[in-house]
C-alpha positions as CSV (number, residue, x, y, z in Angstrom):
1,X,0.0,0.0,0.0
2,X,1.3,3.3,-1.0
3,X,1.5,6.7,1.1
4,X,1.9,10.2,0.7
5,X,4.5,12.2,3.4
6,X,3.7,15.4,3.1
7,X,6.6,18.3,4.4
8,X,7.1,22.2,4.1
9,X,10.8,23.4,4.1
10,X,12.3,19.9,5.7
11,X,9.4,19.9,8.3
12,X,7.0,16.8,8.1
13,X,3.2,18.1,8.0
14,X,1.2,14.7,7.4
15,X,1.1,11.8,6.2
16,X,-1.5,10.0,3.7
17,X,-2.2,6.9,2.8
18,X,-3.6,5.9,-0.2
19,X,-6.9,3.6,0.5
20,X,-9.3,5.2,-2.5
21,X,-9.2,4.7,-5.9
22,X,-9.2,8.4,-6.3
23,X,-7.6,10.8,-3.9
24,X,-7.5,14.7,-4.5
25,X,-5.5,17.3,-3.7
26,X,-5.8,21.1,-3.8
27,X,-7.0,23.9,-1.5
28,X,-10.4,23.7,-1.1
29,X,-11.5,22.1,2.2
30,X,-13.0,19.4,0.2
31,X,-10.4,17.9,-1.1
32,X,-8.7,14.6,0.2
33,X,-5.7,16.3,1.2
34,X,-6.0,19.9,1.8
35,X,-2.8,22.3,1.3
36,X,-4.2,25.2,2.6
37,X,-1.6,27.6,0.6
38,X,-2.3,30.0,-2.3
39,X,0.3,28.5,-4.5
40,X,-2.0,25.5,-4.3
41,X,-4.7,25.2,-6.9
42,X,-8.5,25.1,-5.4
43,X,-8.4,21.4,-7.4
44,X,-4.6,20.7,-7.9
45,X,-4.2,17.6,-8.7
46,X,-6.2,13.5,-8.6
47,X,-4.2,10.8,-7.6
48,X,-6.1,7.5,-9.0
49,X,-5.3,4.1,-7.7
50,X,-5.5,0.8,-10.4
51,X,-4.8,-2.2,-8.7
52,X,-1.4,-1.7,-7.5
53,X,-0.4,1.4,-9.4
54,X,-0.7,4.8,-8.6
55,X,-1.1,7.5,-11.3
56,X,-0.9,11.5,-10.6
57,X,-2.5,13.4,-12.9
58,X,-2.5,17.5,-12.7
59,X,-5.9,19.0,-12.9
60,X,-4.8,22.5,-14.8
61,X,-3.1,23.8,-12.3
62,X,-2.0,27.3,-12.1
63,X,1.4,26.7,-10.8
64,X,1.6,23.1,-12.0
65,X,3.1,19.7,-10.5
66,X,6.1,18.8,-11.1
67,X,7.8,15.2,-9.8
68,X,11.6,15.1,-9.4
69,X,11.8,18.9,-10.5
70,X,9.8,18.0,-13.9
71,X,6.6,19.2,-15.0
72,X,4.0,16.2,-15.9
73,X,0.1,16.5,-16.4
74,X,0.1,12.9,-15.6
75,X,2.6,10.2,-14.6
76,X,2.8,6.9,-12.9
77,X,4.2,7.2,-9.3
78,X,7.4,5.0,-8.2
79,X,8.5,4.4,-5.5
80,X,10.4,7.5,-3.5
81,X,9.3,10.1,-6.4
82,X,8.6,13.5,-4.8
83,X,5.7,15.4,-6.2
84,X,7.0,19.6,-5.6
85,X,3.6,21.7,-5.7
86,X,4.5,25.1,-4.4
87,X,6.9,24.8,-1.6
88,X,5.5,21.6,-0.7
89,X,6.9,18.1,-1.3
90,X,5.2,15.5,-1.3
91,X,7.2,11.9,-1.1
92,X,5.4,9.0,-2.0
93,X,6.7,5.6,-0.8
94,X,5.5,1.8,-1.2
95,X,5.9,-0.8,0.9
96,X,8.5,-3.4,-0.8
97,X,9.0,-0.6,-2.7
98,X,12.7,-2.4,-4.0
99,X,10.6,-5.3,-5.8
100,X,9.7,-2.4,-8.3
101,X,11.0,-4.4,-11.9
102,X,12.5,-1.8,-14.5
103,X,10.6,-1.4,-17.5
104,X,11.3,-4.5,-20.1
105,X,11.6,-2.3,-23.9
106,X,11.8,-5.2,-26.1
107,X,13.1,-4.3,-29.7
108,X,13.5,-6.7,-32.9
109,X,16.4,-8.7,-33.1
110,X,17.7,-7.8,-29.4
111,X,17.2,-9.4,-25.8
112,X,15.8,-7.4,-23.4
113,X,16.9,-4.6,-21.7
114,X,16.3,-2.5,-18.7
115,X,15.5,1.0,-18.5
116,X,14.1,3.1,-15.6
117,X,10.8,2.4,-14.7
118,X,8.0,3.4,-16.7
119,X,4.9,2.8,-18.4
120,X,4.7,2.1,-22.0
121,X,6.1,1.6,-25.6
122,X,9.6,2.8,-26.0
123,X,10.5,5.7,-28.3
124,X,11.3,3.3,-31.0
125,X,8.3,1.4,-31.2
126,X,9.2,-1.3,-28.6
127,X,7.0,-2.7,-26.5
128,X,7.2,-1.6,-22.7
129,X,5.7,-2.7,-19.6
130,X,6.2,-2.6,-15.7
131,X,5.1,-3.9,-13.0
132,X,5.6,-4.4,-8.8
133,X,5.1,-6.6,-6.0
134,X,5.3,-10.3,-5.9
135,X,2.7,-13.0,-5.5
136,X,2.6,-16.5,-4.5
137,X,2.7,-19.3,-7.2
138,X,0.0,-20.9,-6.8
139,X,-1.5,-18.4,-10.0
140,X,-1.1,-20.2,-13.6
141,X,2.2,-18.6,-15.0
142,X,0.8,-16.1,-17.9
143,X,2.5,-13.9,-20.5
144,X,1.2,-11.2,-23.3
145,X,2.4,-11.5,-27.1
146,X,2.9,-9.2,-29.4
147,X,0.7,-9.5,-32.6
148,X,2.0,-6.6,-34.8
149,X,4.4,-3.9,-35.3
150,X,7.7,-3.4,-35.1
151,X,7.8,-5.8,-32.2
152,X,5.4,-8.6,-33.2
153,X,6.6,-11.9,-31.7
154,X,7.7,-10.4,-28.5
155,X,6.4,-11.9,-24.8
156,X,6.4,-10.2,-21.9
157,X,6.2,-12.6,-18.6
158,X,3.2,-11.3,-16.5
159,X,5.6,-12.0,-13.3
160,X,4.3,-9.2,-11.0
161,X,1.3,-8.7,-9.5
162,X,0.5,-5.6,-12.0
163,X,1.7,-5.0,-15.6
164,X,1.0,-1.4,-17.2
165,X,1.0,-1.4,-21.4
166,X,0.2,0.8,-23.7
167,X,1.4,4.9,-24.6
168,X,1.3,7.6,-22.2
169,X,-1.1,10.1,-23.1
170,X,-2.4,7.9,-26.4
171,X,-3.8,4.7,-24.4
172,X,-2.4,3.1,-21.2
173,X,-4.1,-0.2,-19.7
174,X,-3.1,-2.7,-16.8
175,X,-2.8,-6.2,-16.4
176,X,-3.6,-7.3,-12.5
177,X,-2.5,-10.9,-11.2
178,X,-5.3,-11.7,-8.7
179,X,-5.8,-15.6,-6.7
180,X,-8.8,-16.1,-9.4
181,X,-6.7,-15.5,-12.4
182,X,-5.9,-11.9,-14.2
183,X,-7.8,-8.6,-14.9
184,X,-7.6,-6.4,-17.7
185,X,-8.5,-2.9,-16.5
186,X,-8.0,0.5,-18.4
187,X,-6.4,3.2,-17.2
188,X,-5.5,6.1,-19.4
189,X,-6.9,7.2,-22.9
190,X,-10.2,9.2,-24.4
191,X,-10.7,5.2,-26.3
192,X,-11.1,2.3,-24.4
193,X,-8.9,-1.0,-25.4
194,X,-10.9,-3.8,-27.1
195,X,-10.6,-7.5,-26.0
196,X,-11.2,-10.0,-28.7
197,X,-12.6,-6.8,-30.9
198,X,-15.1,-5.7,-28.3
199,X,-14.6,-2.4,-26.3
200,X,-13.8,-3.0,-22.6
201,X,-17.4,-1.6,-21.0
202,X,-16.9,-1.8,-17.4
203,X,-14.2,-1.2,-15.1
204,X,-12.2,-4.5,-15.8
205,X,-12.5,-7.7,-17.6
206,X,-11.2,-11.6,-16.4
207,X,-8.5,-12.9,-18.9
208,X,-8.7,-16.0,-20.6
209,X,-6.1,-18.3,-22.6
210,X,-5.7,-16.6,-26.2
211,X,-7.8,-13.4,-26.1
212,X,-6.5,-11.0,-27.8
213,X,-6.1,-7.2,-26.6
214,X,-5.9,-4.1,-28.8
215,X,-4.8,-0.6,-27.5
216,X,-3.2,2.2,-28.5
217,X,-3.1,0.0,-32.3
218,X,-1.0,-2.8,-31.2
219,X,-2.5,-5.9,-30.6
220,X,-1.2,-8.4,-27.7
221,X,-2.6,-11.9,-26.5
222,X,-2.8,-13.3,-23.7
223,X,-1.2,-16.9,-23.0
224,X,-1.7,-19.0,-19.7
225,X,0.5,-21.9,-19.9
């Protein structure tokens, strides 16, 4: 379980933890987390849970949001990323947060390789994904193929207990190991991924041997062994 520790100049103020899938921050008494300072928006900023990810996502601020000292509108959290709104800082840390696994970019012709952690397809085309945590065995093994592009034939072992694919700000979906098997949810995009052509309708669909996801125009299968 993730949680926010939030400190003014060095000072800790409080401390959050993240139990809803949607958790705001801004000014306004209302919000979640109130920073009651005028460099703080009225609504600054949503941070929306998906199984075991955490996205931030800036809601038009006037001053912005910036993580690590760079401006995003919306970004996955990691583990130890500090979100600067103001003078405030805001450090967001994971239990376990050292099983993170570095985003797998894997490119025609070449084994895998590790770059830092992030969601999606790599500049290149290549397919990305990332995931966290570890679960017990006792789930089916499963993986995700690649059907077309640039890196059709590729597999990507669903190892942790969440998998994020897709392209930041295009189309971004998850892929969550549960003890009944794994759940295709979607998490980012104006269109919704299709599974075996059909839109996903609801807010996440049970995986079965050889359907077929689409998003983002790549298409992946799922494989349980």
């Amino acid at each position: 379980m993730g949680k926010l520790v939030v400190s003014l100049d060095g000072v800790v103020i409080k401390e959050v933890q993240i139990t809803k899938d949607k958790t705001t921050l801004g000014r306004r008494p209302y919000n979640d987390i109130v920073i009651d300072n005028l460099a703080v928006s009225g609504e600054h900023a949503v941070l929306q849970m998906v199984g075991a990810d955490v996205f931030i996502e800036d809601l038009n601020s006037t001053n912005g949001t910036y993580i690590n000292g760079k401006a995003v509108k919306k970004q996955l959290l990691t583990h130890n990323d500090t979100v600067e709104i103001g003078k405030y800082k805001i450090k967001y840390l994971v239990e376990d947060g050292n099983e993170y696994e570095k985003t797998m970019i894997m490119k025609p012709g070449t084994t895998p390789v590790h770059a830092p952690s992030s969601v999606g397809y790599a500049p290149t085309g290549g397919f990305g994904a990332s995931g966290f945590g570890a679960l017990g065995s006792s789930i089916v093994p499963a993986s995700i193929r690649v059907l077309n592009g640039a890196a059709a034939g590729r597999e990507v072992n669903l190892t942790k207990v969440v998998t994020t694919v897709g392209k930041p700000g295009v189309q971004v979906a998850s892929i969550t190991k549960r003890p009944g098997g794994y759940v295709f949810a979607h998490v980012e995009g104006a269109m919704r991924p299709t599974v075996n052509g059909h839109p996903l309708i609801g807010e996440t669909v049970q995986l079965k041997n050889g359907d077929v996801i689409e998003l983002a125009g790549t298409q992946m299968q799922f494989v349980q062994l």
